[in-house]
C-alpha positions, 0 to 999 in steps of 0.5 A, a space after each residue: 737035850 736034843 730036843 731043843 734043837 730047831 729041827 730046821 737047822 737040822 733039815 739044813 745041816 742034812 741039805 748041806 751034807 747030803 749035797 756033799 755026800 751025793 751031789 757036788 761036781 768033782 774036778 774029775 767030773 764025778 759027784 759027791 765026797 761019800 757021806 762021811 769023807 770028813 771021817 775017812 781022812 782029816 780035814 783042815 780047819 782053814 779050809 772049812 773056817 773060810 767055807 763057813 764064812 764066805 757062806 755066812 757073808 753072802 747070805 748076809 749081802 742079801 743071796 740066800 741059795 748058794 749057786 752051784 748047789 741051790 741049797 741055802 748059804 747058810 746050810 752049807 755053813 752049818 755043814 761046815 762048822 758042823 764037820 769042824 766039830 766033828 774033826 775037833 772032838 774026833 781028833 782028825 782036824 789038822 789045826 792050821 790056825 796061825 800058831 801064835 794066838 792071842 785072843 786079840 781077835 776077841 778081845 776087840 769084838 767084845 770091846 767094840 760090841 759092849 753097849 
């Protein structure tokens, strides 16, 4: 049901990738990553896992456009994930979650976060 998506975060998600695509500076001093240069080679979780947070937690301390873009923080963490997901189910992400995975990480938060 595609529908029962907020068509706001879509509008974000696409602010986000089409900055990607177009518009992001590149150390070469060009612009943009072609629309679907997550695609075209595989991505590491890592990295878009990192994106996704510092995007989160800045929003969070109270800044809601990112600087370098002008594009709100939490477009760009929806472009993030949203790129993980599509390497995950697409089998191109190059899983560099630490090896050993305990799930401890979850276990503490539902212990700490249960009323």
């Amino acid at each position: 049901m595609l529908s029962v998506i907020p068509p706001t975060a879509l509008l974000y998600l696409s602010m986000a990738m089409k900055y990607g695509a177009f518009d992001a500076p590149k150390k070469d001093g060009s612009f943009g990553y072609g629309p679907y240069n997550w695609r075209d080679q595989p991505v590491e979780a890592g990295i878009y896992v990192d994106a996704a947070m510092r995007h989160i937690m800045a929003y969070f301390d109270g800044t809601e456009l990112d600087p370098e873009s002008g594009k709100p923080h939490l477009a760009h963490a929806l472009g993030c994930i949203s790129i993980l997901v599509d390497a995950i189910e697409n089998k191109t992400v190059l899983d560099d979650r630490p090896k050993v995975r305990s799930g401890v990480a979850q276990r503490l938060m539902l212990q700490e976060t249960l009323p």
